[in-house]
N, C-alpha and C positions, 0 to 999 in steps of 0.2 A: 504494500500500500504506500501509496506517496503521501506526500504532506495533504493536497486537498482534499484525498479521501477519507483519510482522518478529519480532517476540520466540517464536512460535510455528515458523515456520521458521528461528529461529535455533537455538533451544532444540533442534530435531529433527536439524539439521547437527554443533552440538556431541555432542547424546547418542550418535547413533549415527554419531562420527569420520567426518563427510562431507566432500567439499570446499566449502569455503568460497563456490564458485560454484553448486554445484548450487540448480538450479530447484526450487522449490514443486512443481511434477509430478513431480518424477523422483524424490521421497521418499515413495515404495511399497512397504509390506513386501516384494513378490513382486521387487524389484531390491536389495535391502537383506541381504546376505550378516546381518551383526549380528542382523535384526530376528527373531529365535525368540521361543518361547514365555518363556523366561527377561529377556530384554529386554523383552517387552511386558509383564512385569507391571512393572517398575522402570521404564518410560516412563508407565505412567500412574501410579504415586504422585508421578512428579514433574510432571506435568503437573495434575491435581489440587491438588498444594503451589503449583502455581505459577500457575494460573488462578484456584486460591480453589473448585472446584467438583468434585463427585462422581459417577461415572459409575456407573451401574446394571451390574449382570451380564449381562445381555442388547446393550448398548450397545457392551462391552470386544470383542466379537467384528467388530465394524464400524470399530473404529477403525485401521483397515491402512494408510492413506495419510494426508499434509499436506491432502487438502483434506476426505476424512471426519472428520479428526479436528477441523478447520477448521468444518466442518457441524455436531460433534457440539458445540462451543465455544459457538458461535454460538445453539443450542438452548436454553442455560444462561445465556446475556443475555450473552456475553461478545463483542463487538463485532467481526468478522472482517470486514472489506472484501476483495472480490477484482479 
């Protein structure tokens, strides 16, 4: 893992009060009690603030998991190793 993949999965463990061990796979909206519509809009202004980049309306609807949203980074030149 590189540095952004860490900071991305870390970023996702703090926002949504994970454990500290959970895996990149297991942070899935559909496993994510936290993860509503009201969290997803406040996970991506801060993921935006914090990668530097902007997600389309059409895009917000696919970003449910660590590794979509990982994919969606990645699109935007922001360097995701898996």
């Amino acid at each position: 893992m590189n540095v952004e993949t860490d900071r991305l999965r870390d970023m996702l463990i703090e926002f949504f009060e994970l454990r500290p061990d959970t895996t990149a796979s297991d942070i899935v909206q559909d496993r994510i009690a936290k993860w509503d519509s009201l969290a997803m809009v406040q996970l991506i202004v801060e993921l935006q603030t914090a990668f530097g980049v902007e997600f389309e309306v059409d895009e917000i609807d696919r970003l449910t998991s660590y590794s979509q949203i990982g994919e969606a980074l990645g699109r935007k030149g922001v360097k995701i190793s898996r």
